[in-house]
Backbone of each chain as ProteinMPNN parsed JSONL, in Angstrom:
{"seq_chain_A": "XXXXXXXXXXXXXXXXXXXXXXXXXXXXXXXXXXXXXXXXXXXXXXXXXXXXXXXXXXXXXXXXXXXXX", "coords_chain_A": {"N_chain_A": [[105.389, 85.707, 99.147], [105.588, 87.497, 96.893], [103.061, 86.819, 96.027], [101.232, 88.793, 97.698], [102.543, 90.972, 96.962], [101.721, 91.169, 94.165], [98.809, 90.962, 94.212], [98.207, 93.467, 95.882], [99.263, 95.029, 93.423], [97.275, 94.776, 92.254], [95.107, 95.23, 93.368], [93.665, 98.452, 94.41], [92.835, 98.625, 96.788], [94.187, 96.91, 98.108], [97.194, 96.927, 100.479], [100.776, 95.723, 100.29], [103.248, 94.033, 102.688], [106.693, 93.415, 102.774], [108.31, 91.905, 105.199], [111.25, 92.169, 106.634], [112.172, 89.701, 109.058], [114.03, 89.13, 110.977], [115.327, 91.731, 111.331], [114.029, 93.392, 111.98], [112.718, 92.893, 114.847], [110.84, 93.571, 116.914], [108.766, 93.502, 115.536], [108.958, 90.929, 115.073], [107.843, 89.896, 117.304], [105.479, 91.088, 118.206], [103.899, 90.395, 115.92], [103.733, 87.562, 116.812], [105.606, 86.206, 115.485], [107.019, 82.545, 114.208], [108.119, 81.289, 112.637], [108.759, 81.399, 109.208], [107.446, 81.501, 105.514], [105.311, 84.396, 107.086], [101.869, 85.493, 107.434], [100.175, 88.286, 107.467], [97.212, 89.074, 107.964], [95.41, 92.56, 107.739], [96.109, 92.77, 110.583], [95.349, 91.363, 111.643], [94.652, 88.368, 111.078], [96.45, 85.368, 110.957], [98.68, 83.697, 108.764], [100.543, 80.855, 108.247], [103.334, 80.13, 106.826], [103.946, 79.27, 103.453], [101.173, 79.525, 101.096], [99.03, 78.611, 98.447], [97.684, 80.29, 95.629], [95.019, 80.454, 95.473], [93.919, 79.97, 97.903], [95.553, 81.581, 99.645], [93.415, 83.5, 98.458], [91.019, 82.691, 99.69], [91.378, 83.259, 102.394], [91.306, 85.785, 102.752], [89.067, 86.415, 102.033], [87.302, 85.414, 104.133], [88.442, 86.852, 106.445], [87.665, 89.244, 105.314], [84.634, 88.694, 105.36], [84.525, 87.656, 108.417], [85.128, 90.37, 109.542], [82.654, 91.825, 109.018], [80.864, 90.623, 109.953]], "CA_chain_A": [[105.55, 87.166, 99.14], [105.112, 87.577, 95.449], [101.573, 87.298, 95.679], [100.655, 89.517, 98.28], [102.754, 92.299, 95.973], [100.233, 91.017, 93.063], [97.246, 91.738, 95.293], [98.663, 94.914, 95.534], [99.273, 95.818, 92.808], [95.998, 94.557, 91.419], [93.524, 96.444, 93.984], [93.987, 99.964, 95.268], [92.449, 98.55, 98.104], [95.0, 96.028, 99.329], [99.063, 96.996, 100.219], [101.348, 94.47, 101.481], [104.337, 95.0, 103.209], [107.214, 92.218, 103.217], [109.264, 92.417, 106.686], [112.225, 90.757, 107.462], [111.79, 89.65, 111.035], [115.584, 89.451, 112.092], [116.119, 93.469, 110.926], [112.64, 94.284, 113.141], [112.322, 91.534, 115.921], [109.827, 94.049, 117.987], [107.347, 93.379, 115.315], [108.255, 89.507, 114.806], [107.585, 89.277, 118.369], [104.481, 91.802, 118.294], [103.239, 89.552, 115.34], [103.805, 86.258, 116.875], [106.259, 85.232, 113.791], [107.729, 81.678, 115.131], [108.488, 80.84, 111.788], [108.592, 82.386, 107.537], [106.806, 82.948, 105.926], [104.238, 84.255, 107.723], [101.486, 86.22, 106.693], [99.149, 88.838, 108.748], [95.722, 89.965, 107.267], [95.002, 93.598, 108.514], [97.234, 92.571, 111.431], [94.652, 90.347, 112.974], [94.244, 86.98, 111.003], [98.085, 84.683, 110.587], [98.545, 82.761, 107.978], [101.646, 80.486, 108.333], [103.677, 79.166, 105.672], [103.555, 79.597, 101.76], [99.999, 79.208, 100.355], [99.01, 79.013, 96.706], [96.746, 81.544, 95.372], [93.355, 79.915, 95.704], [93.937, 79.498, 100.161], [95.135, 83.432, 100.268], [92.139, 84.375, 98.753], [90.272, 82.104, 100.713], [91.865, 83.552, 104.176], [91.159, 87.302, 101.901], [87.733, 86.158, 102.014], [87.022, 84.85, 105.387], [89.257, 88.392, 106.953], [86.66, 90.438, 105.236], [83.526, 88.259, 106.281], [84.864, 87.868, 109.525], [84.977, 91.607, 110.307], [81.196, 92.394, 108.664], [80.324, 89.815, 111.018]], "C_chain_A": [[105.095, 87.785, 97.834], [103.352, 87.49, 94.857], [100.811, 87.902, 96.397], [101.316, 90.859, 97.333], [101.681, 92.285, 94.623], [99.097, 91.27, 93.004], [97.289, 93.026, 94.726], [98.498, 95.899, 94.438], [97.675, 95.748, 91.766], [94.882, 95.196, 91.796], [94.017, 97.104, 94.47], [93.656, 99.888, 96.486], [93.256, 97.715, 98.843], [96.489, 97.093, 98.942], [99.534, 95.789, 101.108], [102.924, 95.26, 101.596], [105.05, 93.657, 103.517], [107.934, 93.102, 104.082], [110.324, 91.275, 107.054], [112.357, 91.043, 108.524], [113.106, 89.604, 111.304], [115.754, 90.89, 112.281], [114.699, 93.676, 112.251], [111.684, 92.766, 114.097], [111.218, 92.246, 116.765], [108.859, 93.579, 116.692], [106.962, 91.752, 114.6], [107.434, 89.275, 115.997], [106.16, 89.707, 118.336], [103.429, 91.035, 116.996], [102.936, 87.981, 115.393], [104.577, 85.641, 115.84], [107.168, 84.434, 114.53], [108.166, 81.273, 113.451], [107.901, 81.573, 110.207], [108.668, 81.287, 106.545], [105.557, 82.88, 106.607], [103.147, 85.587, 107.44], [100.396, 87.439, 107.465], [97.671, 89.348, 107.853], [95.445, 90.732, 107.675], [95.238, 93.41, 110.553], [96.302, 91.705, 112.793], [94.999, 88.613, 112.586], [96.046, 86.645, 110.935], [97.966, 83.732, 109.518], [100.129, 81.858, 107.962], [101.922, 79.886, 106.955], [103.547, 79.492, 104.274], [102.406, 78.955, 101.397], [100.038, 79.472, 99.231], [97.735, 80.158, 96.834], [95.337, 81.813, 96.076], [93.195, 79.925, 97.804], [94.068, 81.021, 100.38], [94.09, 83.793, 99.897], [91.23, 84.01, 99.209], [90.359, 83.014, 101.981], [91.244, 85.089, 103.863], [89.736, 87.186, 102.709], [86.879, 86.078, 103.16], [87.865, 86.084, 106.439], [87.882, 89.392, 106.586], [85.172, 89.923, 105.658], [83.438, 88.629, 107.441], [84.606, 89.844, 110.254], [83.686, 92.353, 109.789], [80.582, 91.678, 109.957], [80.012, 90.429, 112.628]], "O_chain_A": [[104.176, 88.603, 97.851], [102.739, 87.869, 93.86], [99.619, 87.822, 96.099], [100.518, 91.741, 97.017], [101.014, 93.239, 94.223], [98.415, 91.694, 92.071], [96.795, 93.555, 93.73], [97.948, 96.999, 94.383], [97.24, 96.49, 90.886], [93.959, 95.625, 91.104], [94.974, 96.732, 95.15], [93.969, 100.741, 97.316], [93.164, 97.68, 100.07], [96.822, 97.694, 97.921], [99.063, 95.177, 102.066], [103.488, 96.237, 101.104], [104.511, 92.814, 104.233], [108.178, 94.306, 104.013], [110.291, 90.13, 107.505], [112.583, 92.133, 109.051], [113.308, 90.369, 112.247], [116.286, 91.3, 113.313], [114.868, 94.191, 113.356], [110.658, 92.094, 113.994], [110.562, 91.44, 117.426], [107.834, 93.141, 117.214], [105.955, 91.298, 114.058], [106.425, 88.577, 115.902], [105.391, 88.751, 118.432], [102.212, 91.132, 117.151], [102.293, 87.29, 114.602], [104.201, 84.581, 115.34], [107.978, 84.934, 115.309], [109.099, 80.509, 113.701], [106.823, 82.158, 110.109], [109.514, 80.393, 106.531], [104.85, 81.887, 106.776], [103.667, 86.684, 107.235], [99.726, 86.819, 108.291], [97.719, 90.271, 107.04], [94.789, 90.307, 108.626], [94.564, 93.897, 111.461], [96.414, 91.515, 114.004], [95.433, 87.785, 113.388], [96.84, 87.584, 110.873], [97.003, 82.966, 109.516], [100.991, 82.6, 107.49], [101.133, 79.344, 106.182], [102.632, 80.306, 104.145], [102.498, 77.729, 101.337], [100.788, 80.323, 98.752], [97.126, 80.642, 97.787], [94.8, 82.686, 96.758], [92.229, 79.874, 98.565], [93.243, 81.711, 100.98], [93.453, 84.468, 100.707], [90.314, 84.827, 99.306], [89.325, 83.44, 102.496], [90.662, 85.603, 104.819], [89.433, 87.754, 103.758], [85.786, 86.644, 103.164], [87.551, 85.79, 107.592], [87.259, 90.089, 107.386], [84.491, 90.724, 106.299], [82.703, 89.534, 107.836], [83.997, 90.229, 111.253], [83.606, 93.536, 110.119], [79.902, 92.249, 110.81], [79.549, 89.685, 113.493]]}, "seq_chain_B": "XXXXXXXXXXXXXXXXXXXXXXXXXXXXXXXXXXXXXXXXXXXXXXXXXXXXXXXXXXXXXXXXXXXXXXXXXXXXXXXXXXXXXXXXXXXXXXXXXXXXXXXXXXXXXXXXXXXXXXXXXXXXXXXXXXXXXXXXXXXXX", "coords_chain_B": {"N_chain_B": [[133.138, 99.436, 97.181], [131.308, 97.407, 94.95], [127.483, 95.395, 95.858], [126.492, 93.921, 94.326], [127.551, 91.191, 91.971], [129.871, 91.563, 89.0], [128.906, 89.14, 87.475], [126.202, 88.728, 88.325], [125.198, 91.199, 87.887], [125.111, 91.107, 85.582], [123.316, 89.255, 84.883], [121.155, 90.434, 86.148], [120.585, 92.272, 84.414], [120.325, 91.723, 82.344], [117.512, 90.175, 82.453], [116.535, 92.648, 83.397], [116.17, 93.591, 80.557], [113.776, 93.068, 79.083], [112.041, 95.151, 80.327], [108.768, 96.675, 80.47], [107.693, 99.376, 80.989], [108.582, 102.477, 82.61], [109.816, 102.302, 85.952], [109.892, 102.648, 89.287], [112.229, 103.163, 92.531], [111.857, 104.025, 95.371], [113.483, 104.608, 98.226], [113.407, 104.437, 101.739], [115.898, 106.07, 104.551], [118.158, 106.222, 106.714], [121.525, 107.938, 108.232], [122.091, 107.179, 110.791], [122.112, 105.073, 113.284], [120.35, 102.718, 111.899], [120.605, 99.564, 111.17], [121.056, 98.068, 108.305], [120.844, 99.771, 106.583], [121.967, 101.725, 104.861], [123.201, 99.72, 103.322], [120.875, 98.315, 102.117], [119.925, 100.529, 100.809], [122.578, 100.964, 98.461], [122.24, 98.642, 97.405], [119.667, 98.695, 96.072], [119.736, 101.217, 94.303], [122.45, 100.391, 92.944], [120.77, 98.248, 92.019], [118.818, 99.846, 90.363], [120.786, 100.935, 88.593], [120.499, 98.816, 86.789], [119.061, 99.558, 84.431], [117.46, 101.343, 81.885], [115.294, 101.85, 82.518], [114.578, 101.945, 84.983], [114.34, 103.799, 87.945], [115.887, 105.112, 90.84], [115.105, 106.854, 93.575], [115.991, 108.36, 96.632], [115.098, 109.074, 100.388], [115.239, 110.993, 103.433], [114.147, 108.873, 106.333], [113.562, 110.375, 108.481], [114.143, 113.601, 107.855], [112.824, 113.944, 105.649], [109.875, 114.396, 106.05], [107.487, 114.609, 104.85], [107.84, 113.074, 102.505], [107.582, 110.494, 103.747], [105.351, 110.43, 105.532], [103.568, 110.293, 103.122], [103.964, 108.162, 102.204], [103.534, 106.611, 103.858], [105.38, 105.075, 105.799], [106.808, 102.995, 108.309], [109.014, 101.931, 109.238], [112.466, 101.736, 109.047], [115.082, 100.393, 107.042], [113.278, 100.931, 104.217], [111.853, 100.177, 101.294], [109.945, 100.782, 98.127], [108.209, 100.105, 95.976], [107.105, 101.33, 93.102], [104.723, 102.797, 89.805], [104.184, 105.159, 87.646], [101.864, 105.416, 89.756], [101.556, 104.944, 93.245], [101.588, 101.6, 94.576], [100.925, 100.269, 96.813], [103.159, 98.573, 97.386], [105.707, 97.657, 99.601], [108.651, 96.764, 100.764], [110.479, 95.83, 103.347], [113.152, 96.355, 105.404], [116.495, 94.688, 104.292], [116.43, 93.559, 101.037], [117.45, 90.438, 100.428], [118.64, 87.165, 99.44], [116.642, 85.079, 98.696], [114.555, 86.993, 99.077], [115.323, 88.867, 97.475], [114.833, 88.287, 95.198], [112.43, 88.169, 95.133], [112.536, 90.641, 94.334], [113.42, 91.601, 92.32], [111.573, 90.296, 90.643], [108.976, 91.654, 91.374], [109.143, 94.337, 90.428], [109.433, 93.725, 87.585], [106.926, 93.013, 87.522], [105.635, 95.205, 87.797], [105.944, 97.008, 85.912], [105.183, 95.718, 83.617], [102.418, 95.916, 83.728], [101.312, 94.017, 84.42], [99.09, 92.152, 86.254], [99.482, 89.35, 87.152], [98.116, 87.85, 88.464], [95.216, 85.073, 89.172], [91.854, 84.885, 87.861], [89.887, 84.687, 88.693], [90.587, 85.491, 91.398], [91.361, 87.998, 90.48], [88.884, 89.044, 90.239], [87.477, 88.304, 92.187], [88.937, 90.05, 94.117], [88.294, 92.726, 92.534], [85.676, 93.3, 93.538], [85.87, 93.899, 96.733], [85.499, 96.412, 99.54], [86.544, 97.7, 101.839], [89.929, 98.142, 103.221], [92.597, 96.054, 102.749], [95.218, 94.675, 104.321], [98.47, 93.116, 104.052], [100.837, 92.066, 105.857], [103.86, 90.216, 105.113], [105.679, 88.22, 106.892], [109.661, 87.54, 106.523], [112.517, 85.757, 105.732], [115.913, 86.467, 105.479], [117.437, 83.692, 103.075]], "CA_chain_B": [[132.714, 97.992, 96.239], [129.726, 96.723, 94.635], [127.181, 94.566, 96.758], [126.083, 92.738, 93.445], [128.825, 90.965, 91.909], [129.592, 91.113, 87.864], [128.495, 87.966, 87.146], [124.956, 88.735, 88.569], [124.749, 92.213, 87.542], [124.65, 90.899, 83.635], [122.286, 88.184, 84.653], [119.939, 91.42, 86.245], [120.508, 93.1, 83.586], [119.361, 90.937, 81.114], [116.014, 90.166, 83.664], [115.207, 93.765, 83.001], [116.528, 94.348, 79.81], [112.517, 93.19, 79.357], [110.948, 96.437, 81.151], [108.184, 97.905, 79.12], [107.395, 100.727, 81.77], [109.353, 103.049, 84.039], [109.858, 101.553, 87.281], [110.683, 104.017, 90.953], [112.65, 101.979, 93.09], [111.812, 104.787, 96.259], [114.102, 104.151, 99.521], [113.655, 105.517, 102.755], [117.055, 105.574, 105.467], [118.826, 107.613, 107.255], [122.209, 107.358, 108.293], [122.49, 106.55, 112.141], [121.192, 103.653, 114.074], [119.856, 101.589, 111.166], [122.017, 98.481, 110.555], [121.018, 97.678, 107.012], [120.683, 100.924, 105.984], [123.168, 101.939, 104.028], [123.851, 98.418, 102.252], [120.158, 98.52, 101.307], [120.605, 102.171, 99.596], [123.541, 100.576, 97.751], [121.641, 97.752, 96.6], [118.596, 99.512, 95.415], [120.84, 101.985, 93.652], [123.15, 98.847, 91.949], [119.435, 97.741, 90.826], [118.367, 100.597, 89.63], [121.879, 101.198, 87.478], [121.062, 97.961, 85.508], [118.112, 99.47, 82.944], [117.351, 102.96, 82.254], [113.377, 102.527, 82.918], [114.832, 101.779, 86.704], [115.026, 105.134, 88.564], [116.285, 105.216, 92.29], [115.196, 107.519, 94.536], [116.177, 108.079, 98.08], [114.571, 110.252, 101.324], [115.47, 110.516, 104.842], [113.112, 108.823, 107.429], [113.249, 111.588, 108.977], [114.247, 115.021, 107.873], [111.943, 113.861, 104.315], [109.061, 113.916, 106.573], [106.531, 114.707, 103.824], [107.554, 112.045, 101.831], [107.969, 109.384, 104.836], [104.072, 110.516, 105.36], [102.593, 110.346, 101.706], [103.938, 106.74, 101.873], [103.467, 105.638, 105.043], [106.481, 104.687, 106.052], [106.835, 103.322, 109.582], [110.437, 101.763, 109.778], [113.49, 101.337, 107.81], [115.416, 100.516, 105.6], [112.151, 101.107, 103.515], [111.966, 100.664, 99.692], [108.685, 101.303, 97.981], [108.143, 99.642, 94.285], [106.052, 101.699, 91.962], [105.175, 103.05, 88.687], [103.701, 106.336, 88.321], [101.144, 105.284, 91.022], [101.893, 104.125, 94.127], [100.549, 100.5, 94.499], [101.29, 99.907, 98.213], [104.332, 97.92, 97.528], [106.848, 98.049, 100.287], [109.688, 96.559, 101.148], [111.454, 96.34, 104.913], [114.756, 95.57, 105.421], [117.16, 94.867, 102.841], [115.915, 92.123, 100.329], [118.79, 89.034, 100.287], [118.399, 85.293, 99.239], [115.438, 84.335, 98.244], [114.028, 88.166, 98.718], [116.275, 89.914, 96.406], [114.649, 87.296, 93.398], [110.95, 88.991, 95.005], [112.23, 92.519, 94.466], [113.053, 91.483, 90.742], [110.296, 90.191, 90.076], [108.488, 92.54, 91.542], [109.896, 95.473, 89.192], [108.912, 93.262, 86.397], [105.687, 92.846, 87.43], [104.451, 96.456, 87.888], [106.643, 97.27, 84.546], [104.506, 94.699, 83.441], [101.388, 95.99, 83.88], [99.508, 92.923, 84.641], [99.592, 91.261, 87.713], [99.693, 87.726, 86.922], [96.926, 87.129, 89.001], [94.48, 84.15, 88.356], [90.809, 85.638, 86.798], [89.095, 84.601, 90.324], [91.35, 86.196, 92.697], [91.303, 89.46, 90.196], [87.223, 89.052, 90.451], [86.945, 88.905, 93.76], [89.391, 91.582, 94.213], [87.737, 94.303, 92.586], [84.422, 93.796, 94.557], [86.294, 94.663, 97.722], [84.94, 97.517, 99.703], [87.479, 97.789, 102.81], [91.015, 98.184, 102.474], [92.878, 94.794, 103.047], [96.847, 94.955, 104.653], [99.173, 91.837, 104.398], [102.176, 92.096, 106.147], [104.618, 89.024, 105.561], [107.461, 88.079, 107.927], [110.253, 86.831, 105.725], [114.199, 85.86, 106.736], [117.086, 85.988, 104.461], [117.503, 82.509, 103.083]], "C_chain_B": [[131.587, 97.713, 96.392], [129.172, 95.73, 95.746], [126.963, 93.195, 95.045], [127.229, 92.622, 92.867], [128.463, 91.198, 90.807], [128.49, 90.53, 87.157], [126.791, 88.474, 86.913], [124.48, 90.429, 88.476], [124.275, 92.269, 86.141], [123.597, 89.877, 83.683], [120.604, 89.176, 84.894], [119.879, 91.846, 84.88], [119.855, 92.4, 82.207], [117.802, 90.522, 81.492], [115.63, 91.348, 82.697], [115.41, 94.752, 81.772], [114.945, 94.044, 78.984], [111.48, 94.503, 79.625], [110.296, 97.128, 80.516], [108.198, 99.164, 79.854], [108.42, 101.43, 82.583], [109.226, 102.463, 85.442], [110.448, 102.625, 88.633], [110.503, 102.799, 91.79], [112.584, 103.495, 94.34], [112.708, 104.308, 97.785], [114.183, 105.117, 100.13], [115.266, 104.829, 103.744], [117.505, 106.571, 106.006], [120.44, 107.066, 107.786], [122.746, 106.855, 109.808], [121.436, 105.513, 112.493], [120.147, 103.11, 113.066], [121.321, 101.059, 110.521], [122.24, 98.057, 109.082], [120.574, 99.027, 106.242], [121.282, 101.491, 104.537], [123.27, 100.839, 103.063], [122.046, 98.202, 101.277], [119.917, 99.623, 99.939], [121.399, 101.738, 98.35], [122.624, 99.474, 96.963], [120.509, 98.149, 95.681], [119.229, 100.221, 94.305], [121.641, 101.22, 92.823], [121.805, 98.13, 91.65], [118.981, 98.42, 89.914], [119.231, 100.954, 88.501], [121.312, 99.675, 86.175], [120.249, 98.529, 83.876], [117.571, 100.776, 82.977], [116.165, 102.771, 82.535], [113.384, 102.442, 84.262], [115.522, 103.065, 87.35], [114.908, 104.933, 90.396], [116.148, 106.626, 92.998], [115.16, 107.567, 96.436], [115.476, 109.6, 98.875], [115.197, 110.136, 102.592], [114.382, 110.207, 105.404], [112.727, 109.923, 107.871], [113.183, 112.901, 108.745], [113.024, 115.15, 106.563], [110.466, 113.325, 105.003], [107.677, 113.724, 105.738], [106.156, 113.386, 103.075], [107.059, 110.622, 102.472], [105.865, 109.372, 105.034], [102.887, 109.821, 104.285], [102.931, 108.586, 101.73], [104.08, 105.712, 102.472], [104.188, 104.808, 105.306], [106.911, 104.587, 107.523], [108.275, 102.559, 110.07], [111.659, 101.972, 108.83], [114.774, 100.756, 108.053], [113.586, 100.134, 104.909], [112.308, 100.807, 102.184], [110.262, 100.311, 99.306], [108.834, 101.025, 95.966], [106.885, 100.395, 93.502], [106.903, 101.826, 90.346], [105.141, 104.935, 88.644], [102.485, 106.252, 89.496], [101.814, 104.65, 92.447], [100.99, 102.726, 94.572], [100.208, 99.939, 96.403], [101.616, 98.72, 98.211], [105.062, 98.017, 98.598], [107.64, 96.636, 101.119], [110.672, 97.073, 102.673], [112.458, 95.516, 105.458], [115.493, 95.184, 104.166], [117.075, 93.489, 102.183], [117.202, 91.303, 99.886], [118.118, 87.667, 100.331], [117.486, 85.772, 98.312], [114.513, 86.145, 97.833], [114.659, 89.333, 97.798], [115.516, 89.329, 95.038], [113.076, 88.06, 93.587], [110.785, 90.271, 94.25], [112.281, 92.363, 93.059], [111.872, 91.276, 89.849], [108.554, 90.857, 90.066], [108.587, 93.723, 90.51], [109.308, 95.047, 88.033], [107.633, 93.359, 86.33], [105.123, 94.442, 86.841], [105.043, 97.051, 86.688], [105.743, 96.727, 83.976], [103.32, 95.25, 82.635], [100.229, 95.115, 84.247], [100.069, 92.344, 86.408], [99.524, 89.941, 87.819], [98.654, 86.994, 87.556], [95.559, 86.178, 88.056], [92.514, 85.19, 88.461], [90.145, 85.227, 88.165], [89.948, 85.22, 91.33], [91.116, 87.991, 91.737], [89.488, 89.812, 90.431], [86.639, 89.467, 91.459], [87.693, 90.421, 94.473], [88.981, 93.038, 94.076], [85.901, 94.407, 93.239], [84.832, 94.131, 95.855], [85.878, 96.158, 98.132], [85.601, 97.711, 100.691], [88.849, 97.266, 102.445], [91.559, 97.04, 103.428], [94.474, 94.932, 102.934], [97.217, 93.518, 104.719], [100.591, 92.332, 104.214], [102.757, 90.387, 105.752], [106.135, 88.879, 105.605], [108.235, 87.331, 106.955], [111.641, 87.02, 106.39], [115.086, 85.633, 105.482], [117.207, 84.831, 104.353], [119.014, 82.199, 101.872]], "O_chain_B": [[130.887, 97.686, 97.405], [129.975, 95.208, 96.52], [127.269, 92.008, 94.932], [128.055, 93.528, 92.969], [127.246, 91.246, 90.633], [127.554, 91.02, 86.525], [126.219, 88.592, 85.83], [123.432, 90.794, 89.009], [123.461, 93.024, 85.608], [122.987, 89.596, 82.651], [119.511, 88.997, 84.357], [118.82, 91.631, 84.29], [119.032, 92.753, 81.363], [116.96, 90.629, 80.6], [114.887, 91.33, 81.716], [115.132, 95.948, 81.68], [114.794, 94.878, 78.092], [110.362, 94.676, 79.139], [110.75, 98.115, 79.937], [108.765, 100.098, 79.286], [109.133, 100.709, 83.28], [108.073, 102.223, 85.801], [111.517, 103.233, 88.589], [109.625, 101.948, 91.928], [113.556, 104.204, 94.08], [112.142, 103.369, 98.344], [114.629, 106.223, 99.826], [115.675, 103.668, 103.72], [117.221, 107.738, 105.739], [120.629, 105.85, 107.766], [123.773, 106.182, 109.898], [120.306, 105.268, 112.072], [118.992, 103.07, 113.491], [122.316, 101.484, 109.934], [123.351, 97.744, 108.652], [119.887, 98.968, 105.222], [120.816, 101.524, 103.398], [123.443, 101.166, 101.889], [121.996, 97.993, 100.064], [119.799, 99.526, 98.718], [120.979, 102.085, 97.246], [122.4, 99.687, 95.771], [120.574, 97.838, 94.492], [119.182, 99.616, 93.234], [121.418, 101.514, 91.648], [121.953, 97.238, 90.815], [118.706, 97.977, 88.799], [118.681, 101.278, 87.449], [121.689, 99.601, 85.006], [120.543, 98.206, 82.725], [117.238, 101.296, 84.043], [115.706, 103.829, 82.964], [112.374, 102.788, 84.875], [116.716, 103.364, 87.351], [113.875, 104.642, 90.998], [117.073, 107.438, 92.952], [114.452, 106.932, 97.217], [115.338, 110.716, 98.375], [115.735, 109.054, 102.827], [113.441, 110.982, 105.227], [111.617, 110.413, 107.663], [112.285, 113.531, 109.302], [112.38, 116.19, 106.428], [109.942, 112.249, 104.715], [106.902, 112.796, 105.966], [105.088, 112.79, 102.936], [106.337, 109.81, 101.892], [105.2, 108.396, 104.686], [101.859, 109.172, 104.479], [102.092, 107.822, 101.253], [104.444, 104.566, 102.211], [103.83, 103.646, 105.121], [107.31, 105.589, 108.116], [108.59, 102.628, 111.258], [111.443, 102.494, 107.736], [115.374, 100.685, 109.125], [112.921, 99.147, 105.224], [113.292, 101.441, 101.804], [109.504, 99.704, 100.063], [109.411, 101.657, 95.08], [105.779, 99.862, 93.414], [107.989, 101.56, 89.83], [105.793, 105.732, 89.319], [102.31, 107.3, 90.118], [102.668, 103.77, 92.347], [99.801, 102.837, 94.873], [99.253, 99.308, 96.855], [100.956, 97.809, 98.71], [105.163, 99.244, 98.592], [107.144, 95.793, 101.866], [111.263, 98.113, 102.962], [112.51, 94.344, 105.83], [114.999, 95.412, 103.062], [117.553, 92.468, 102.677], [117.874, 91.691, 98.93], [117.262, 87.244, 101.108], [117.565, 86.619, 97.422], [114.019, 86.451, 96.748], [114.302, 90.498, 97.623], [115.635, 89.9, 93.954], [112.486, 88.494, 92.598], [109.807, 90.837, 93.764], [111.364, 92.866, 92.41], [111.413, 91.803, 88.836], [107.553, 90.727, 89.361], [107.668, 93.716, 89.69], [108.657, 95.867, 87.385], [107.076, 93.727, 85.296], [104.459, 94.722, 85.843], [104.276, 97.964, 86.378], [105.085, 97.683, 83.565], [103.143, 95.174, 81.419], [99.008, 95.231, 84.353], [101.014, 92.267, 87.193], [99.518, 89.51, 88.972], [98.329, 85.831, 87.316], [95.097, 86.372, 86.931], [92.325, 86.106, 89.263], [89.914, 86.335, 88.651], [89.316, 85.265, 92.386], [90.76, 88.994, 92.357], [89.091, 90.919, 90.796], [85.822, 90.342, 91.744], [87.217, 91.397, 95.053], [89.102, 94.029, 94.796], [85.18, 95.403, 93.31], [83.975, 94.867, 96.344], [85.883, 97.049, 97.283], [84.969, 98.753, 100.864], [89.067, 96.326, 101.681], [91.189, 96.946, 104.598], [95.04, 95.208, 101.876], [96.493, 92.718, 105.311], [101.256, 92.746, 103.264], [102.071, 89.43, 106.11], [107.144, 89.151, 104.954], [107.618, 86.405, 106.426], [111.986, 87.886, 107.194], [114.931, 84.734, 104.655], [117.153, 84.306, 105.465], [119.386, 81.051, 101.63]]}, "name": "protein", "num_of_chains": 2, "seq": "XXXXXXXXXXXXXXXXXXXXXXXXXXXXXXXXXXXXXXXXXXXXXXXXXXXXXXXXXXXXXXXXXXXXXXXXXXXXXXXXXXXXXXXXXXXXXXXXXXXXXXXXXXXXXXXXXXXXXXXXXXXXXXXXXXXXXXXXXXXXXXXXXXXXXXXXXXXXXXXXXXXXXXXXXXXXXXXXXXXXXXXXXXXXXXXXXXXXXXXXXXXXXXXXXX"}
């Protein structure tokens, strides 16, 4: 979680948004969250699980390819 | 009665007796039909008491529609971490366990001014040309 707020706060172009899925179950379910944490990229890509830095901005990377594509 | 106990109000308090910058701890709520409503408010509010550069402000979801707008605010309990900018921080549902140690460190950060980020992730970052959202699902632990 801590490094999607770092993102954040580092480019004007990203926000993140932590969600606890028990308080808002319509949007674990609506996000597929079977398990935390879990991570959404512009509410398409998932990323399960805690990644280190270097893999989110991999997935960063491959989210914004992906949709030039 | 307090949600934070003593004990761990002098251990915050020493955390952000640190804070170079002003910090706005923003919470949206209202008071019917949200369950964590209220106890978030309180908590935010018992964070914001520990350090004067920590100011608490609150809106209604609803009747503070302006604000609920400007900061895109689509459920709540809401809280919203800036400085004088808004970074698109936010916070949903009321941060416990493991997410109560984010929201601290959070605060610190953007007090901070840096973002701790490693010199390749800030690199690639500012060539970005489309705006990039990460939601993540988290559970009290």
């Amino acid at each position: 979680m801590r490094l999607a707020f770092q993102m954040a706060y580092e480019s004007p172009l990203v926000t993140a948004e932590a969600i606890e899925a028990i308080e808002f179950p319509h949007l674990a379910i609506k996000y597929n969250v079977q398990g935390v944490p879990r991570t959404v990229i512009n509410d398409r890509i998932p990323l399960e699980g805690a990644y280190p830095e270097r893999a989110v901005l991999d997935a960063i990377k491959a989210a914004v390819e992906g949709a030039k594509a | 009665m307090p949600i934070i106990s003593e004990r761990d109000k002098a251990i915050i308090q020493q955390q952000m007796s640190t804070l170079k910058q002003p910090v706005r701890l923003i919470n949206f709520t209202q008071e019917l039909e949200c369950e964590y409503c209220r106890d978030t408010s309180q908590l935010m509010r018992e964070v914001a008491q520990t350090s004067g550069s920590l100011r608490f402000e609150q809106y209604n979801f609803v009747t503070d529609k302006e604000m609920t707008e400007k900061y895109k605010i689509e459920q709540i309990p809401a809280t919203v971490v800036m400085d004088d900018r808004d970074h698109g921080i936010k916070f949903y549902g009321i941060p416990s366990g493991y997410e109560f140690a984010t929201i601290l460190d959070t605060i610190k950060m953007v007090s901070s001014g840096q973002s701790g980020l490693a010199k390749e992730t800030k690199d690639y970052l500012r060539t970005l040309t489309t705006p990039i959202n990460l939601k993540v699902f988290v559970t009290p632990t």
